[in-house]
C-alpha positions in Angstrom: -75.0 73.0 -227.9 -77.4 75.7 -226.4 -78.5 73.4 -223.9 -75.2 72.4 -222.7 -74.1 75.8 -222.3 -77.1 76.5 -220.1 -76.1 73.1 -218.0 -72.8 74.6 -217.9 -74.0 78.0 -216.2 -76.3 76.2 -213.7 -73.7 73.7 -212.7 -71.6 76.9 -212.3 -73.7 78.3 -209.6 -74.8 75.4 -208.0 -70.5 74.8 -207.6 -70.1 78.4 -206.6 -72.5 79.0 -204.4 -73.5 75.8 -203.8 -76.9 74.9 -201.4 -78.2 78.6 -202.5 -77.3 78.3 -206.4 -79.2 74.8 -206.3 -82.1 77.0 -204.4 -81.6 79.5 -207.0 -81.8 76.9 -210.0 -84.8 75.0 -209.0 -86.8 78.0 -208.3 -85.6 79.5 -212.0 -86.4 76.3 -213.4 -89.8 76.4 -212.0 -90.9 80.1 -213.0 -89.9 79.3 -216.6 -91.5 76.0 -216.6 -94.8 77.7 -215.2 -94.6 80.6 -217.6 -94.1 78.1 -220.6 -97.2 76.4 -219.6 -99.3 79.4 -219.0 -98.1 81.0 -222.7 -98.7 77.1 -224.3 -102.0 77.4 -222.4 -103.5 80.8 -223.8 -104.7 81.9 -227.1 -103.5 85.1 -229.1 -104.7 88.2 -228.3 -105.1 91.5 -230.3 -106.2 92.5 -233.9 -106.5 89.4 -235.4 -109.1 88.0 -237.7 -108.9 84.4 -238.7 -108.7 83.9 -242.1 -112.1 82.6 -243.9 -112.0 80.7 -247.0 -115.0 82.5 -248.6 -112.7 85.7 -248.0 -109.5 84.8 -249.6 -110.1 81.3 -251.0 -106.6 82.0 -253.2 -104.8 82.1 -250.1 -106.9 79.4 -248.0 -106.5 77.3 -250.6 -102.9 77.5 -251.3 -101.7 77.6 -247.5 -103.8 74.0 -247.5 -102.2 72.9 -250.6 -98.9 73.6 -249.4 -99.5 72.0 -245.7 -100.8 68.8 -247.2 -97.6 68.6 -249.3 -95.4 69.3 -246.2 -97.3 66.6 -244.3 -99.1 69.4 -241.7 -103.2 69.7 -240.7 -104.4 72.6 -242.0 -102.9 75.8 -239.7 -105.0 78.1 -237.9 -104.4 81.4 -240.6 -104.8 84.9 -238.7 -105.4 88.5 -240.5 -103.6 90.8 -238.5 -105.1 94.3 -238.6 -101.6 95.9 -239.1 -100.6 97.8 -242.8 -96.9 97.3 -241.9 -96.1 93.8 -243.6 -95.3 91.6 -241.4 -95.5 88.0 -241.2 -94.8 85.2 -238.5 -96.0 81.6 -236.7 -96.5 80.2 -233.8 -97.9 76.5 -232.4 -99.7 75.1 -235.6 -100.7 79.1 -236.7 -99.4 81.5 -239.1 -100.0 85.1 -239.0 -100.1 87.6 -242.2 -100.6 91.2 -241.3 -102.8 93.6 -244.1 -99.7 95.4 -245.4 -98.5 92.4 -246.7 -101.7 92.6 -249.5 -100.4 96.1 -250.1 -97.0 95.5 -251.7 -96.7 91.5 -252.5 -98.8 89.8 -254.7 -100.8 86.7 -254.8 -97.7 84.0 -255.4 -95.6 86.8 -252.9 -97.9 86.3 -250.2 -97.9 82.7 -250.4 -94.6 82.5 -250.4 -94.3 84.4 -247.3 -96.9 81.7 -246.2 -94.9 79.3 -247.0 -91.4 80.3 -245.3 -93.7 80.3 -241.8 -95.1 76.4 -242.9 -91.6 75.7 -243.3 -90.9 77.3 -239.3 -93.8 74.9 -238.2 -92.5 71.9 -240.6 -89.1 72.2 -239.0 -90.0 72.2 -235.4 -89.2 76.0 -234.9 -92.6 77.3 -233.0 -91.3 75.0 -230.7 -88.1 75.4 -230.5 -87.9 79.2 -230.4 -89.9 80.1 -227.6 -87.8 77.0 -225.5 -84.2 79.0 -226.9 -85.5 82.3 -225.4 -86.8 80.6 -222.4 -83.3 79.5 -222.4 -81.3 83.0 -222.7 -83.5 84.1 -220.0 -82.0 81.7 -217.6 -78.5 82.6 -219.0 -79.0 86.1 -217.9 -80.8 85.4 -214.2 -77.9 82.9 -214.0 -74.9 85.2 -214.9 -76.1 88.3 -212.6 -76.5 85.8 -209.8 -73.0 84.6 -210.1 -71.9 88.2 -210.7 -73.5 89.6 -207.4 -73.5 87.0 -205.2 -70.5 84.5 -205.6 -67.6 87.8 -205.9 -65.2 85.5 -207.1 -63.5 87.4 -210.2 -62.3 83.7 -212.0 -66.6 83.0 -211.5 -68.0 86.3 -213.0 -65.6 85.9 -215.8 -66.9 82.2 -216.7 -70.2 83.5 -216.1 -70.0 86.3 -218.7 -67.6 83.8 -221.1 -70.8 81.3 -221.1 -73.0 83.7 -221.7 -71.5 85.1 -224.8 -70.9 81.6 -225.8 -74.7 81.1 -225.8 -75.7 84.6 -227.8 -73.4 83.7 -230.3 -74.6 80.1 -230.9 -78.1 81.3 -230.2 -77.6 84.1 -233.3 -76.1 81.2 -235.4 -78.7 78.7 -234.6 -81.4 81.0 -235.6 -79.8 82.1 -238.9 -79.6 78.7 -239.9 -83.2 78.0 -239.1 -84.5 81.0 -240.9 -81.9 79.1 -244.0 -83.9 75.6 -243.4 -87.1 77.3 -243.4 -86.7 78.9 -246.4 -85.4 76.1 -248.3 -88.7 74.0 -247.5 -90.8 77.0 -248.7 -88.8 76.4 -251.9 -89.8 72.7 -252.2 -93.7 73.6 -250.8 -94.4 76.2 -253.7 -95.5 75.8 -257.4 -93.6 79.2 -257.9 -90.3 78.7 -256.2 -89.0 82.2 -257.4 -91.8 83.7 -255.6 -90.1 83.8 -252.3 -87.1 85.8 -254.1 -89.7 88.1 -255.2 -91.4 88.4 -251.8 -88.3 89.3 -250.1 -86.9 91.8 -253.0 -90.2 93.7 -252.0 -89.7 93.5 -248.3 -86.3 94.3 -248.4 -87.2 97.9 -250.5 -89.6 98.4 -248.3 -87.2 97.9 -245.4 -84.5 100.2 -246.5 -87.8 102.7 -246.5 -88.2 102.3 -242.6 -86.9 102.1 -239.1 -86.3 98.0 -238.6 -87.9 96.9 -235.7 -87.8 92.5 -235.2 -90.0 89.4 -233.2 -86.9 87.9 -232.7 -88.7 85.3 -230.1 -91.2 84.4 -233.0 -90.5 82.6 -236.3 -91.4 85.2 -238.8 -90.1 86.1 -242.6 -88.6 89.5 -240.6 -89.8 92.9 -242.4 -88.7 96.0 -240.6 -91.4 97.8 -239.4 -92.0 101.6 -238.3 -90.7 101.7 -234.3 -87.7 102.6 -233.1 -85.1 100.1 -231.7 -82.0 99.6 -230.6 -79.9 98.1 -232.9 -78.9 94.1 -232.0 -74.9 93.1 -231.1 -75.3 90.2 -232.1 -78.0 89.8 -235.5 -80.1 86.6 -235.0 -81.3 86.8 -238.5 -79.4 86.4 -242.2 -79.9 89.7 -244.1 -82.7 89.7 -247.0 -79.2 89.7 -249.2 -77.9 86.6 -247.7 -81.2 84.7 -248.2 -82.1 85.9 -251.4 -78.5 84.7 -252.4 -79.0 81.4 -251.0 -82.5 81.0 -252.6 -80.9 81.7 -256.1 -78.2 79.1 -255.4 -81.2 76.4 -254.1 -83.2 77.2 -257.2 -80.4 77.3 -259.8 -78.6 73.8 -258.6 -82.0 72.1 -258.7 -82.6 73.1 -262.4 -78.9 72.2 -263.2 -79.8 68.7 -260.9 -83.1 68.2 -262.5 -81.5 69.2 -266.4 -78.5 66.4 -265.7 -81.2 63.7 -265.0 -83.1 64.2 -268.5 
């Protein structure tokens, strides 16, 4: 759907202002194409310190454990030197930030792994970064039309397409932060552990100033910058998953129980 309302914006401009819209669209086209290839292209860059099994071997251990079972290689693991928890993935790595260690424990953490295997399992580090790639071009597109074709009927398709796509962006990502979730339930030997984990985070939000990576797959704790708060929420609440975990959890047990 996201990428139809995108052909629908471009097709737009190219119809309303025709030989320079097409100019415009293939030039757009091209700057995101060459910036997805030069992000794809580089490594990460900052505090990070990969993960070493003779340092953790719990956690090496169990984030190999858990990518076996969900059919992945082994993911490149990175420390970030933060003590605000945060956790998220990218490509075939997943990132755990120090504060994490300071309010989950072992099965916690892991659990927190294993929501960012399930992002990776899903397809989502490469989906995501393609979906904001994609709301870029949405905006470009819809201040072109805006300035340059002065048609009134154009500017208000323009903006109507372009709330069309945040809103299916925000529910497409909800849903995928759902899906990842649920295979983080089915890739741990403690399934209640993600409830746990995001009980902890969510105290520990309502502590701080939220602050999100909304372009990166990530379990979402708050952390301690200010932001402007979203229109439209591209993540479920800690509420709403932890709701839906207990549901998951509860009608596998009733499942499993019917079968003995």
């Amino acid at each position: 759907m996201l990428f139809i309302i995108i052909t629908l914006e471009v097709l737009l401009a190219v119809v309303a202002l025709k030989e320079l819209g097409l100019k415009i669209s293939l030039t757009a086209f091209g700057l995101i194409f060459a910036f997805y290839l030069w992000v794809s292209t580089h490594d990460i860059k900052g505090n990070y310190i990969p993960l070493e099994r003779s340092e953790i071997p719990w956690l090496y251990d169990g984030i190999a454990r858990m990518a076996k079972k969900a059919g992945l290689s082994m993911p490149r693991v990175y420390i970030l030197d933060d003590y605000i928890p945060n956790a998220y993935s990218f490509k075939n790595t997943v990132v755990l930030s120090l504060g994490l260690f300071e309010v989950l424990d072992q099965d916690e953490i892991l659990a927190v792994a294993a929501h960012e295997l399930g992002h990776i399992k899903n397809g989502d580090t490469k989906m995501f970064p393609i979906i904001a790639y994609g709301r870029y071009l949405m905006i470009v597109f819809t201040a072109v039309l805006i300035f340059l074709a002065h048609s009134p009927t154009v500017t208000i398709a323009a903006l109507g397409l372009y709330g069309l796509y945040e809103v299916t962006r925000a529910s497409f990502l909800k849903n995928r932060e759902f899906q990842a979730d649920e295979t983080a339930l089915r890739l741990l030997d403690v399934p209640m552990s993600l409830k746990r984990a995001l009980e902890e985070l969510k105290y520990y939000e309502d502590l701080r100033i939220g602050v999100r990576l909304s372009s990166l797959p990530s379990i979402e704790p708050a952390i301690e910058r200010k932001q402007k708060t979203a229109i439209i929420e591209t993540h479920p609440s800690y509420d709403e998953r932890i709701f839906r975990i207990l549901v998951e959890i509860n009608g596998s047990n009733l499942f499993n129980r019917r079968m003995q």
